[in-house]
C-alpha positions in Angstrom: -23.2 32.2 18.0 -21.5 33.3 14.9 -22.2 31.6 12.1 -18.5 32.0 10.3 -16.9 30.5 13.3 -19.4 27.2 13.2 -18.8 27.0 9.6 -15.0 27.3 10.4 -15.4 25.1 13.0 -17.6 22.2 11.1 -14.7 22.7 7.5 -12.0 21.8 10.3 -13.9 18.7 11.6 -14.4 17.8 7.9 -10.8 17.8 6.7 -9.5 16.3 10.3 -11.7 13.2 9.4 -11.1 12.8 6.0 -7.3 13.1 6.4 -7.0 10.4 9.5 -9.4 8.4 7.2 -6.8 7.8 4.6 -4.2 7.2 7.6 -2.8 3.8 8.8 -3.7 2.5 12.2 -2.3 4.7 14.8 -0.8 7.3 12.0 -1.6 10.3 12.3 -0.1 11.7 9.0 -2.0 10.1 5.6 1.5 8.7 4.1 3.1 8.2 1.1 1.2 6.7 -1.9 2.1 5.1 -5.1 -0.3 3.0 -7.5 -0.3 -0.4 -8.6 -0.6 -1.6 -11.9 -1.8 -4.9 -13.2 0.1 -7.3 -14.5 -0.7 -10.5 -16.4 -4.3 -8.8 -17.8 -5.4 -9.8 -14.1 -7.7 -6.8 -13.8 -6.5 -6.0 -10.3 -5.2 -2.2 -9.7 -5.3 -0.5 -6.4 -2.4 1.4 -4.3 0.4 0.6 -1.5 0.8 3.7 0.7 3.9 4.0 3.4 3.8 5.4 6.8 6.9 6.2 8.8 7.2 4.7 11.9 11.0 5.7 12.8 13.4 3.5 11.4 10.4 1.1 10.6 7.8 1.4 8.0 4.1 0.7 7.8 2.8 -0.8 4.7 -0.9 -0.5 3.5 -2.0 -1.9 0.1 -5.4 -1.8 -1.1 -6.2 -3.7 -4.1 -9.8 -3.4 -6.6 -10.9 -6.1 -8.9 -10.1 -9.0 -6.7 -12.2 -12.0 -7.0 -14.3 -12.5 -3.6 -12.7 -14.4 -1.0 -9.6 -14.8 -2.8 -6.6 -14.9 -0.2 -3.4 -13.7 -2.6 0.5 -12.5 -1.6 1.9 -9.7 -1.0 5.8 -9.2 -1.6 8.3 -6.7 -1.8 11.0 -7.4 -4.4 14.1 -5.3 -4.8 14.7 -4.4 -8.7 14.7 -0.3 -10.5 11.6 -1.3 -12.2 8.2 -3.6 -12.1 9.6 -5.3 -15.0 13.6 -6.1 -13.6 13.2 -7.7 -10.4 15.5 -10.0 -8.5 14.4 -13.5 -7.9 13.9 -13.6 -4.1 11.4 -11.2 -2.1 13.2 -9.2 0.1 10.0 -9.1 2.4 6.8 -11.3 3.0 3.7 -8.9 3.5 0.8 -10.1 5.1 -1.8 -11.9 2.9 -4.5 -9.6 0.6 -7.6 -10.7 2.6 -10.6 -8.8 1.1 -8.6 -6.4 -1.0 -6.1 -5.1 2.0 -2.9 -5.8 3.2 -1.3 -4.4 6.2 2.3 -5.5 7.6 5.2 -3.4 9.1 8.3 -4.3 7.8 12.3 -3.4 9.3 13.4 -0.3 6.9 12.8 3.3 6.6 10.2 4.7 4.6 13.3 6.4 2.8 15.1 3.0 1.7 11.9 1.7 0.8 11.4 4.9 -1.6 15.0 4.5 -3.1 14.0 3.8 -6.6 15.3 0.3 -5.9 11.6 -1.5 -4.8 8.4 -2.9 -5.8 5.6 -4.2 -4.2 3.9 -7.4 -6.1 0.7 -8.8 -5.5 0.3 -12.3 -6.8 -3.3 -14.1 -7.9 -3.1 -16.5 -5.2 -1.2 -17.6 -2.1 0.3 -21.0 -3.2 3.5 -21.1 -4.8 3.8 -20.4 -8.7 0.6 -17.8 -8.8 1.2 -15.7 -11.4 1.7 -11.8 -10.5 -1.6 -9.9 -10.7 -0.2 -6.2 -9.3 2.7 -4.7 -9.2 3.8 -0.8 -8.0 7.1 0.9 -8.2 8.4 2.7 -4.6 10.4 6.0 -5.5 
């Protein structure tokens, strides 16, 4: 057998995997992704990454520097900025269990990458936990 077409065959196997590995369930495309900064010196950063799923929209966020075991919110706020949001979540997320989140919410990726959401992760799941994360969707 040629040994340029198993190489070329083996580099296509190799980049199929790693590019379904950064996918959500069931995607097959690896999504748009935006980073989250921390907030409130909580030491927490990670990233939320969007998948289209027609005029719905998959949400992934994967956080570092949470405590272990700690259960903590997920929201997404409306507001231009991390620092000028409105008072009420627009959307409940499912909980951060282990450093990932993952909930499908009613709007398009597009809306969601307006310039007019965030995503905040808070220290905690009771109410009144202080934000630990938060990332700007543009």
């Amino acid at each position: 057998m040629n040994p340029r077409i198993v190489a070329a065959g083996l580099l296509a196997a190799l980049t199929t995997a790693v590019a379904s590995a950064q996918g959500y369930p069931g995607d097959t495309g690896a999504g748009v992704e935006r980073g989250m900064q921390q907030l409130n010196d909580s030491g927490e950063v990670g990233t939320v990454t969007l998948f289209r799923r027609s005029v719905r929209t998959a949400i992934f966020v994967v956080m570092h520097g949470v405590p272990p075991g700690r259960v903590e919110s997920v929201r997404v706020y409306r507001g231009p900025d991390c620092d000028s949001l409105e008072s009420s979540p627009r959307y409940f997320l499912a909980d951060l269990k282990g450093g990932v989140s993952r909930t499908e919410v009613a709007l398009s990726e597009d809306r969601l990458l307006s310039g007019n959401y965030n995503v905040v992760v808070f220290s905690g799941n009771r109410p009144g936990a202080p934000a630990a994360a938060c990332g700007h969707l543009y």
